[in-house]
MIDO-819994 format. One record per residue (C-alpha): residue in three letters; x, y, z. Coordinates in Angstrom, 1 decimal. Last residue first. Layout:
['ALA',[X,Y,Z]]
...
***
This chain:
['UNK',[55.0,-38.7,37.1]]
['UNK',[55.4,-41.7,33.8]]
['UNK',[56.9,-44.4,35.5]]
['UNK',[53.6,-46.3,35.4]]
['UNK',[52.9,-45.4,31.8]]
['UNK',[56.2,-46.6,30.4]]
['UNK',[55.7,-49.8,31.8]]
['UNK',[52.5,-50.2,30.5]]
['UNK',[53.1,-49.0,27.1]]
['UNK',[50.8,-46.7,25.6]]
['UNK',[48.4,-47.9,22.8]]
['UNK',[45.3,-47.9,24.4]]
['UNK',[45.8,-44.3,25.1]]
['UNK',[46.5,-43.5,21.9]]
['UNK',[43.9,-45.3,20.2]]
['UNK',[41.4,-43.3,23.1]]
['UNK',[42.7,-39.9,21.6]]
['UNK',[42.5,-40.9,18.1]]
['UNK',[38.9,-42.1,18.5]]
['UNK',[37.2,-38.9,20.4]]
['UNK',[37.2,-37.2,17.0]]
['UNK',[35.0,-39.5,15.4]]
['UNK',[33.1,-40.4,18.6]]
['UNK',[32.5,-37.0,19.7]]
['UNK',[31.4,-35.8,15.6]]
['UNK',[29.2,-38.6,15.4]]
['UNK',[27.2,-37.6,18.6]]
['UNK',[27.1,-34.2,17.2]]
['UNK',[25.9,-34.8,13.8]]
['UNK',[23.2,-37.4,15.2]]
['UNK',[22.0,-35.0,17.5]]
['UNK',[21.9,-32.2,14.5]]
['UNK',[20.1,-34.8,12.4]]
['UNK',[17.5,-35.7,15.0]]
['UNK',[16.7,-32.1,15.3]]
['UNK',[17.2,-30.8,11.9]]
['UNK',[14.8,-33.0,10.6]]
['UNK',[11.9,-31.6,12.0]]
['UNK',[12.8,-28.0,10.2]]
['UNK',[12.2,-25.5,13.0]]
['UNK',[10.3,-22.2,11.7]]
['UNK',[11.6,-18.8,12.6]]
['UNK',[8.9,-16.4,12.0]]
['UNK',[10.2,-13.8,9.3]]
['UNK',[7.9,-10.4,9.1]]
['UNK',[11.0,-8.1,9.3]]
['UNK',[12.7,-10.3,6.5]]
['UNK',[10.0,-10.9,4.2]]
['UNK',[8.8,-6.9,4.3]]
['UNK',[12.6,-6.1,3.3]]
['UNK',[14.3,-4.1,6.0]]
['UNK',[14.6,-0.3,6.2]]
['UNK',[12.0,-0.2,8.8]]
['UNK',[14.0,-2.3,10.8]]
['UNK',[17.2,0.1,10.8]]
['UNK',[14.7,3.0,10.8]]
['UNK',[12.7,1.6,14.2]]
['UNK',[16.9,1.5,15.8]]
['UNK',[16.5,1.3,19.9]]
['UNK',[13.1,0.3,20.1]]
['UNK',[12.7,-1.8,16.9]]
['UNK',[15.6,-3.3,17.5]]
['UNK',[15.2,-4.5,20.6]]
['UNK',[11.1,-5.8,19.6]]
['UNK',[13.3,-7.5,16.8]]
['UNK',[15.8,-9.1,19.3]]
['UNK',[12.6,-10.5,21.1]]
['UNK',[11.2,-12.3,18.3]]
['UNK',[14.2,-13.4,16.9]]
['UNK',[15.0,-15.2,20.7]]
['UNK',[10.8,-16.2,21.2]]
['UNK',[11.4,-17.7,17.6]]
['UNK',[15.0,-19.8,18.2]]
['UNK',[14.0,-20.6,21.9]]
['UNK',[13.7,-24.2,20.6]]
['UNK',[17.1,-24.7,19.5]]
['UNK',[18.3,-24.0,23.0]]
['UNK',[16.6,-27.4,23.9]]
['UNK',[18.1,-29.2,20.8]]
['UNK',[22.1,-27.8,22.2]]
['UNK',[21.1,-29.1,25.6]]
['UNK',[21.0,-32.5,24.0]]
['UNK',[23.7,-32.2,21.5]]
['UNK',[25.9,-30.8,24.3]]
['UNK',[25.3,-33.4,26.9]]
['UNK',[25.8,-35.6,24.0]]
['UNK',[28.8,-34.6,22.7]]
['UNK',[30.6,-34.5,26.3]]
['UNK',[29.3,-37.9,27.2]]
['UNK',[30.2,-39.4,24.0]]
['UNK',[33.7,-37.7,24.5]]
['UNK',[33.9,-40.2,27.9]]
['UNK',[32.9,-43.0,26.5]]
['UNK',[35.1,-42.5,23.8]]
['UNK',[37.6,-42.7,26.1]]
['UNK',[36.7,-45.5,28.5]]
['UNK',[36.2,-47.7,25.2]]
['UNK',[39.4,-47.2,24.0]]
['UNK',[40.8,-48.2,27.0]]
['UNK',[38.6,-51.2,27.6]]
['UNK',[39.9,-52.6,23.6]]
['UNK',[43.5,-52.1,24.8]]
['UNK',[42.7,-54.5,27.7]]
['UNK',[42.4,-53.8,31.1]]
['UNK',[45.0,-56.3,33.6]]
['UNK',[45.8,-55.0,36.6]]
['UNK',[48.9,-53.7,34.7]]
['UNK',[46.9,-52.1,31.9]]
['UNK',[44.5,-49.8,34.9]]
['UNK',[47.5,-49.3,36.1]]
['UNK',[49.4,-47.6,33.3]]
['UNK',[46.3,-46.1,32.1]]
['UNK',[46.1,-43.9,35.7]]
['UNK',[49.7,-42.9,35.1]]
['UNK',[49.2,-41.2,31.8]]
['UNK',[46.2,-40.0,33.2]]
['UNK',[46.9,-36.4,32.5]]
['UNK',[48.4,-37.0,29.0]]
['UNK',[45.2,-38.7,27.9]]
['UNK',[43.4,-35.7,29.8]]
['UNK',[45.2,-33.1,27.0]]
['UNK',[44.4,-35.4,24.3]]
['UNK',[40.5,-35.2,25.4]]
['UNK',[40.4,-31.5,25.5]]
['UNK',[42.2,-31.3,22.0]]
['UNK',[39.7,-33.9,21.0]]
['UNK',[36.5,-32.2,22.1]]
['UNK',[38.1,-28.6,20.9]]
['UNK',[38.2,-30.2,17.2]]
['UNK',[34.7,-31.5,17.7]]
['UNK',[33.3,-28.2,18.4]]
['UNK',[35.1,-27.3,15.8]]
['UNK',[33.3,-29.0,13.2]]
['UNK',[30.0,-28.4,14.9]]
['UNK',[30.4,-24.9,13.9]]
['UNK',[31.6,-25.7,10.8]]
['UNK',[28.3,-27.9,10.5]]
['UNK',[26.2,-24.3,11.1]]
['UNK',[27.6,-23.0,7.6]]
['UNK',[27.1,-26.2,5.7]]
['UNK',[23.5,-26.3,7.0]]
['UNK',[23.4,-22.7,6.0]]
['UNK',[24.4,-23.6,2.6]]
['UNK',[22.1,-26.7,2.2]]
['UNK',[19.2,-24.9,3.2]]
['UNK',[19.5,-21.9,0.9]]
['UNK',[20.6,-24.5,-1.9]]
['UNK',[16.8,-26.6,-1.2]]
['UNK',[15.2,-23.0,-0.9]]
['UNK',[16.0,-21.7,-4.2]]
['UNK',[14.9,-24.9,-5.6]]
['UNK',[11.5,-24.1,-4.4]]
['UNK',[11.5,-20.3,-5.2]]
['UNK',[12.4,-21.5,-9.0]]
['UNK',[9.4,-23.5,-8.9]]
['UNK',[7.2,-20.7,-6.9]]
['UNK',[8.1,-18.3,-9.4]]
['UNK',[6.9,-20.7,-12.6]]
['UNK',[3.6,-20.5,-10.7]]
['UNK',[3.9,-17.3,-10.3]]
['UNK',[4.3,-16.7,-13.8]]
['UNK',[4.9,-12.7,-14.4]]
['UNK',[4.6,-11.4,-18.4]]
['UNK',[5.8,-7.9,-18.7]]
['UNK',[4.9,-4.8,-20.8]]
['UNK',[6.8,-1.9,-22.7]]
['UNK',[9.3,-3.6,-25.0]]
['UNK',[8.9,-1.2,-27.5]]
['UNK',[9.7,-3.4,-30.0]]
['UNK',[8.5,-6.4,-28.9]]
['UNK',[5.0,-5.0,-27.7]]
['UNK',[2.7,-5.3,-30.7]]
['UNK',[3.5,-8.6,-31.9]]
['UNK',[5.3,-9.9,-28.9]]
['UNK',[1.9,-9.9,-27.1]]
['UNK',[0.5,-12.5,-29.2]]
['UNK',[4.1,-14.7,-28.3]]
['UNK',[4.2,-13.8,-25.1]]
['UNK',[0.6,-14.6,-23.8]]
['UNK',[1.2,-18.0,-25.7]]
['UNK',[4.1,-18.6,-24.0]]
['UNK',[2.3,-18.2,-20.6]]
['UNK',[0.0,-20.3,-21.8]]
['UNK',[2.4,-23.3,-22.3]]
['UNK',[3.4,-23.0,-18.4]]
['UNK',[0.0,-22.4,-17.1]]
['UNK',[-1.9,-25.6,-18.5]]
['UNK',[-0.6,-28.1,-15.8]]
['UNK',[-2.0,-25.0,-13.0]]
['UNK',[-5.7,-26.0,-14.7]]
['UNK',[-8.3,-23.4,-15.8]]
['UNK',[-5.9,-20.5,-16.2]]
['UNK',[-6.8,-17.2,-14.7]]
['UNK',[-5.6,-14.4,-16.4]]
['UNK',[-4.9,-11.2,-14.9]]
['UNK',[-4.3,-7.5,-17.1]]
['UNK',[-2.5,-5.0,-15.4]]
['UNK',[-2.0,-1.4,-16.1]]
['UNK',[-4.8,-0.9,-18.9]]
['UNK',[-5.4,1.8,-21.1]]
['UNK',[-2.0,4.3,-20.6]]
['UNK',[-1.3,7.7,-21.4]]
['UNK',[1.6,9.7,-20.0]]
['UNK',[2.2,13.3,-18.9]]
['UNK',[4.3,15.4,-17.8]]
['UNK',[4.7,19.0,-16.7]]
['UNK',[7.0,21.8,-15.9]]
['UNK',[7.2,24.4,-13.7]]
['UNK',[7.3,23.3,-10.4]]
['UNK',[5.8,19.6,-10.5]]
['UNK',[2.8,18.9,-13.0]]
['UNK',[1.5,15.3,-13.7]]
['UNK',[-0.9,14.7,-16.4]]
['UNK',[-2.7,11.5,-17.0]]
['UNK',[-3.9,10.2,-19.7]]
['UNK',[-6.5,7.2,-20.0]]
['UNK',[-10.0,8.8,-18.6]]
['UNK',[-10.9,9.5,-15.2]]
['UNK',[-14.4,10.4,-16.1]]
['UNK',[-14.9,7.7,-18.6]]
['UNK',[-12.7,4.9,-17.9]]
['UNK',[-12.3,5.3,-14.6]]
['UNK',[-16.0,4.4,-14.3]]
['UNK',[-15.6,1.4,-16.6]]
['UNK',[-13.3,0.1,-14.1]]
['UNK',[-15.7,0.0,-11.3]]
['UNK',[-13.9,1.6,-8.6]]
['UNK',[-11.3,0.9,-5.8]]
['UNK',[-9.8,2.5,-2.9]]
['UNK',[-6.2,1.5,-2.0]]
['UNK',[-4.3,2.9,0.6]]
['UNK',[-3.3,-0.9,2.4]]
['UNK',[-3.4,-2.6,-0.8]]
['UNK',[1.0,-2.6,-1.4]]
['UNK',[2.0,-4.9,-4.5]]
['UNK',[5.5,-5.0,-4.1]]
['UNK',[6.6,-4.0,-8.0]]
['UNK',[6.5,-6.6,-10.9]]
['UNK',[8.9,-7.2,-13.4]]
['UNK',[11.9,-5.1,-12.1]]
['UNK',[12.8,-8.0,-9.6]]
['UNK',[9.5,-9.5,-8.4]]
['UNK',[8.3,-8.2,-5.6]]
['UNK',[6.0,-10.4,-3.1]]
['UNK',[2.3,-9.9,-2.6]]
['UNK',[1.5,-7.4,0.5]]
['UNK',[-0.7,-8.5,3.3]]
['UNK',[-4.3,-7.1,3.0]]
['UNK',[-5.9,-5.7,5.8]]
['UNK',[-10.1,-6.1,5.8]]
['UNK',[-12.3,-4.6,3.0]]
['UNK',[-14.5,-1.5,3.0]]
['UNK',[-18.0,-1.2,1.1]]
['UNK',[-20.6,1.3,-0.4]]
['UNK',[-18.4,4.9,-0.4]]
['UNK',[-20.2,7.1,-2.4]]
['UNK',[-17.7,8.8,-4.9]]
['UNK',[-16.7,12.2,-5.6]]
['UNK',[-15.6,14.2,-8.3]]
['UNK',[-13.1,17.1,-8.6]]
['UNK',[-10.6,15.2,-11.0]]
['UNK',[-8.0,15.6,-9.5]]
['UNK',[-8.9,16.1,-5.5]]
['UNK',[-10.6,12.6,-4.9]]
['UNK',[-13.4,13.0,-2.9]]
['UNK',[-14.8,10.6,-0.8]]
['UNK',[-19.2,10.8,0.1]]
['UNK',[-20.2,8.7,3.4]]
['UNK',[-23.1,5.7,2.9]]
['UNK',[-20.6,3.3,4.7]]
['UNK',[-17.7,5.2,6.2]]
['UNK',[-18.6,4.4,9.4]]
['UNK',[-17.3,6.7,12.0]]
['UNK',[-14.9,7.9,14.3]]
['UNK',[-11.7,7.6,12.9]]
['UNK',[-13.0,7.8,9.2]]
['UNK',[-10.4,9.2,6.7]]
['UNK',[-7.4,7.2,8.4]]
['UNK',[-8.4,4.0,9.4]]
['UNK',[-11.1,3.8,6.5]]
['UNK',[-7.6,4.3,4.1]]
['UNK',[-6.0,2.0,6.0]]
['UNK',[-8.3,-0.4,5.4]]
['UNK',[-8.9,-0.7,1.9]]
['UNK',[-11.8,1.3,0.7]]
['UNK',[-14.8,0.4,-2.1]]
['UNK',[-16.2,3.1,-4.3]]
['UNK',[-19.0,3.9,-6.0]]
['UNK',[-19.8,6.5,-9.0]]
['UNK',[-21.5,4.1,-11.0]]
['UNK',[-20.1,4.0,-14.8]]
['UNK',[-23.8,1.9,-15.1]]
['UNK',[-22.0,-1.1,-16.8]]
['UNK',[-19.5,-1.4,-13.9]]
['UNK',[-21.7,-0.6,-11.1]]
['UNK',[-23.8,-3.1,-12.4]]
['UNK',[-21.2,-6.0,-12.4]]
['UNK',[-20.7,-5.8,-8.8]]
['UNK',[-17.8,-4.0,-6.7]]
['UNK',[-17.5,-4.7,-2.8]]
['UNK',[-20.6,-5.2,-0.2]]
['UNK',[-21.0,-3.4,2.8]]
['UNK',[-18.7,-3.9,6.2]]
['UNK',[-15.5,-6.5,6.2]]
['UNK',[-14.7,-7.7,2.9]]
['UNK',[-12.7,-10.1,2.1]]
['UNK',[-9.8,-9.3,-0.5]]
['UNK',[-7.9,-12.5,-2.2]]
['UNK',[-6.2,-10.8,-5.0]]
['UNK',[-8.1,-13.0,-7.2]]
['UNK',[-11.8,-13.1,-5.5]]
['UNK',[-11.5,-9.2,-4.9]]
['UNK',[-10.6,-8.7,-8.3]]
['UNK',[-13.8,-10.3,-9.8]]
['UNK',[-16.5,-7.8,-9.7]]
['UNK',[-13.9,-5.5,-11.9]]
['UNK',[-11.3,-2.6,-11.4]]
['UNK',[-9.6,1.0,-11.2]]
['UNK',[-7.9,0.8,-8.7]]
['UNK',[-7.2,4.5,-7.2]]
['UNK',[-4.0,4.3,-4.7]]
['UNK',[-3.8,6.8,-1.9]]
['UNK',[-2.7,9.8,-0.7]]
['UNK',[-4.6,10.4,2.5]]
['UNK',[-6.4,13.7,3.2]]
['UNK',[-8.7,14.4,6.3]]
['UNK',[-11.0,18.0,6.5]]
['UNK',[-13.8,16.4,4.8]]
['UNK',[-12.8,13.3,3.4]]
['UNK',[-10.3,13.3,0.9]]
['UNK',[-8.7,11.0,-1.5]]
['UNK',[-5.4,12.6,-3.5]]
['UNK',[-4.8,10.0,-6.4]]
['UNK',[-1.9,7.7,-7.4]]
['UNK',[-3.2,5.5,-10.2]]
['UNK',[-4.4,2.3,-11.4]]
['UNK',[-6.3,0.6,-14.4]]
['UNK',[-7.2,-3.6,-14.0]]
['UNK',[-8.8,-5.9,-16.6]]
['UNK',[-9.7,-9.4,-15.3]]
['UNK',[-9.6,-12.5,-17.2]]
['UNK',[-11.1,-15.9,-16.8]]
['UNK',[-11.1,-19.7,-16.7]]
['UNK',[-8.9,-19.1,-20.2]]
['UNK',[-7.2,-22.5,-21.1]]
['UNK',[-9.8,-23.3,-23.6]]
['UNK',[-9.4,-20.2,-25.6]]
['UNK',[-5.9,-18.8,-24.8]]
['UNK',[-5.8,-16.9,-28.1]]
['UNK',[-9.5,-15.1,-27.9]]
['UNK',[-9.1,-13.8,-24.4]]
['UNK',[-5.3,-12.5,-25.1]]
['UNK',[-6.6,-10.8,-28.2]]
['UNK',[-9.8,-9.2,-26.2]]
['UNK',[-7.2,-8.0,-23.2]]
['UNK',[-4.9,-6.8,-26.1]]
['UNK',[-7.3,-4.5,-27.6]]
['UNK',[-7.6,-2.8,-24.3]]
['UNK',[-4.5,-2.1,-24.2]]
['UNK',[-1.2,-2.8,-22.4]]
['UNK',[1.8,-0.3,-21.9]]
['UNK',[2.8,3.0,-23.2]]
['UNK',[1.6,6.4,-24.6]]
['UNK',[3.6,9.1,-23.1]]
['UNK',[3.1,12.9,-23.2]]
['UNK',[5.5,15.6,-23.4]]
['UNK',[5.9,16.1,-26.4]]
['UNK',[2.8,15.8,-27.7]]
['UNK',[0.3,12.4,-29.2]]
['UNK',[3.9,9.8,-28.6]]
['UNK',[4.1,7.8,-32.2]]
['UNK',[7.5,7.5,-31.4]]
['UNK',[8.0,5.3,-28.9]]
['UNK',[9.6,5.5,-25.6]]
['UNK',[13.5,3.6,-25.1]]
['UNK',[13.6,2.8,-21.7]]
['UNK',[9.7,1.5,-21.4]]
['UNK',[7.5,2.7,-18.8]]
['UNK',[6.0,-0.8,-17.6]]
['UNK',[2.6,-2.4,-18.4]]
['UNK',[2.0,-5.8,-16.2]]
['UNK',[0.9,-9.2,-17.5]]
['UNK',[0.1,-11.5,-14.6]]
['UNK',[-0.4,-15.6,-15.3]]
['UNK',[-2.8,-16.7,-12.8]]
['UNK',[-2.8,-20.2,-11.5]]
['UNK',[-0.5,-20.2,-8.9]]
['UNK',[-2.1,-16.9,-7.6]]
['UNK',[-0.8,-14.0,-6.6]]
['UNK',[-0.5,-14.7,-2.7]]
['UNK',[0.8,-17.6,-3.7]]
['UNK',[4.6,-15.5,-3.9]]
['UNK',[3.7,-14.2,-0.7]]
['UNK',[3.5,-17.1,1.1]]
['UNK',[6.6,-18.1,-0.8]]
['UNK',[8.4,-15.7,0.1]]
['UNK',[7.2,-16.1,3.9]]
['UNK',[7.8,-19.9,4.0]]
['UNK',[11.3,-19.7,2.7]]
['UNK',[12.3,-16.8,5.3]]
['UNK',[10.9,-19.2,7.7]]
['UNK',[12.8,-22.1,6.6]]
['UNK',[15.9,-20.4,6.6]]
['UNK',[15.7,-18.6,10.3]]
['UNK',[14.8,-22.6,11.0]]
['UNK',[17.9,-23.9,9.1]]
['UNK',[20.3,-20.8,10.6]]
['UNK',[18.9,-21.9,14.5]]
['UNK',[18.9,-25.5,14.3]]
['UNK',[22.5,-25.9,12.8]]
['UNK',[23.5,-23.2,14.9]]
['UNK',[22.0,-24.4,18.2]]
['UNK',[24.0,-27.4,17.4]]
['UNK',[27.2,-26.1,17.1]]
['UNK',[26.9,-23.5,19.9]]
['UNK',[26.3,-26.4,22.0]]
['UNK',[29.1,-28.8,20.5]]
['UNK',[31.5,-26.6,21.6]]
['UNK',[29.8,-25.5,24.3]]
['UNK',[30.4,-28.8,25.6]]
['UNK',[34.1,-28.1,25.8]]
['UNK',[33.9,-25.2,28.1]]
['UNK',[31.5,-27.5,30.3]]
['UNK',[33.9,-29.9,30.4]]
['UNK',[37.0,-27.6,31.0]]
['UNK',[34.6,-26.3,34.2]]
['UNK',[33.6,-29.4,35.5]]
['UNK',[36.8,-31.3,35.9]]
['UNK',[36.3,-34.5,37.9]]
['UNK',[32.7,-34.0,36.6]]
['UNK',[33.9,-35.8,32.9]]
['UNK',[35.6,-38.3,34.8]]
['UNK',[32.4,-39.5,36.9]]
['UNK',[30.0,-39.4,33.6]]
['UNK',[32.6,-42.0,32.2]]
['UNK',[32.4,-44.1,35.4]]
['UNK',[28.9,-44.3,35.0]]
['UNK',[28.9,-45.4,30.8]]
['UNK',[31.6,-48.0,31.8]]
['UNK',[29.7,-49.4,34.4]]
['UNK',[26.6,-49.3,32.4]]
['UNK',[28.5,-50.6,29.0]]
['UNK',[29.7,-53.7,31.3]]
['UNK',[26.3,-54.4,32.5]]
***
């Protein structure tokens, strides 16, 4: 009953002066709503690298050709460069992995010009097998994609991305249609499309954004043999050229506690052939989504360490607020100690009183902390109308972040809050308690 009392009249001081209270629950407010805010923007940036780091596969191990710094010597003209994976290393990385193989998929890529009738699109050729659509996680949405007979037949078939149906066939179904890709003068009978694609995550130099919105892809043993390994690029008057087998080759390990010690088997048979020239790379996403993990735990702890210095002087302003009001009711402790309240009834008016502050802010503060998505949300939408370059210009995981509130945060940013009042509310109410009676009743 006394606690109730004391808990009333504490609400009652606090609205004798409701525009320094309010001011001083902002405070805590903004301290809060930070610690929610800056953990949830966290989480979701988290979520989204890591959504995009599975999108590879945490049981594939990706080796990649890249255009080395230093080319080799053995180059077949001058201007030409031979580089990256073969097709000899596909059947050597098939025959060392053995038991921990669960499969292996070949893949050849290049920039093409697709046209349909009067419609061009530049887009990505992909050379590929049956199985790609199963790793990279394509479903399709009209006609069938790639099987194994349009591989061994060299079939002149082709399967589009989205985009690429979006933009060559506005009006019609591209099913049964003929593309023609400008280079090689060819063209290919369109037998399936596949739905939009998100992107997969980039990997520092090792491995690019992996983009699926323009692609349009082919048996593999077609590219082979009217496509062909080299490539020559012409711009103004010169040329260039380079030759390369295989871009990507996937391997699908049988059991995710088998990737790590396949990986280093991958680089130790590809070390052979590759070591000098340094012109392929070995991508774990698996190992990626380890180091993404730990990544996240010191993310979070530095923007909870961010958002506590908000709280921390939110407190600060609590107990300047709450020294001031000591000196105000100077008078007011005198008689409340001459009719005979105890030190221990002082102190506990006081703190009342900055628990009431913190938690009004703590509890407001949690409420704000919920508008954290529909705020983001609508600043991008801003953004995007005022500046569409400045969002543009953004990575892929930031302008597709959806703030996600950690559960924790909420009771821990409460708890924060209300232990930041009553720290800082305690030297305030010790040196109330501790005035002198007399001296408090002459006091004016």
């Amino acid at each position: 009953m006394l606690w109730i009392r004391t808990w009333i009249l504490g609400a009652k001081s606090v609205l004798l002066h409701p525009m320094r209270s309010v001011l001083t629950v902002m405070g805590i407010f903004i301290g809060v709503v930070s610690v929610i805010w800056l953990l949830a923007i966290g989480e979701g940036i988290s979520q989204e690298a890591q959504k995009q780091i599975e999108g590879l596969g945490a049981d594939n191990i990706i080796v990649r050709s890249i255009k080395p710094l230093n080319p080799p010597e053995n180059s077949s003209s001058n201007f030409i460069l031979p580089y990256g994976l073969l097709r000899d290393d596909y059947d050597k990385l098939q025959l060392t992995l053995g038991d921990y193989l669960n499969g292996a998929l070949k893949i050849r890529e290049m920039r093409r010009e697709v046209r349909y009738r009067d419609r061009t699109i530049e887009g990505r050729v992909v050379g590929c097998e049956p199985a790609y659509a199963e790793v990279t996680r394509l479903e399709v949405d009209e006609g069938r994609f790639l099987e194994g007979l349009d591989n061994r037949e060299c079939k002149n078939v082709c399967v589009l991305a989205a985009k690429v149906v979006d933009r060559l066939f506005p009006y019609e179904n591209p099913i049964g249609r003929r593309i023609y890709l400008q280079e090689q003068q060819d063209y290919y009978h369109v037998i399936g499309t596949v739905k939009h694609r998100e992107a997969t995550a980039a990997i520092g130099g090792s491995l690019a954004a992996q983009e699926f919105s323009n692609d349009v892809y082919i048996p593999i043993e077609t590219v082979r043999k009217r496509i062909g390994d080299t490539i020559i690029m012409r711009s103004g008057g010169s040329r260039e050229g380079e030759t390369v087998e295989l871009n990507q080759i996937t391997l699908r390990i049988n059991n995710t506690q088998n990737v790590m010690r396949a990986s280093e088997l991958v680089k130790d048979t590809l070390n052979d052939t590759h070591g000098k020239v340094q012109d392929v790379s070995v991508v774990v996403p698996k190992e990626l989504l380890d180091q993404a993990a730990n990544t996240k735990t010191m993310f979070m702890v530095f923007m909870g360490f961010i958002a506590g210095i908000s709280l921390l002087v939110g407190g600060i302003g609590i107990m300047n607020i709450m020294l001031a009001t000591v000196t105000e009711r100077t008078r007011e402790i005198g008689i409340r100690r001459a009719l005979g309240a105890k030190r221990w009834d002082i102190i506990r008016q006081f703190l009342v009183e900055t628990m009431v502050l913190s938690v009004v802010g703590g509890l407001t503060g949690i409420l704000a902390g919920y508008l954290c998505g529909p705020f983001i949300a609508g600043g991008k939408l801003a953004a995007e109308y005022f500046n569409p370059d400045l969002i543009a210009g953004l990575p892929e995981v930031i302008r597709n972040v959806h703030p996600t509130p950690v559960p924790a945060s909420i009771p821990l940013a409460f708890f924060i809050s209300v232990a930041i009042g009553v720290v800082f509310g305690i030297y305030p109410a010790i040196r109330a308690a501790q005035m002198d009676p007399i001296e408090a009743l002459r006091h004016e």
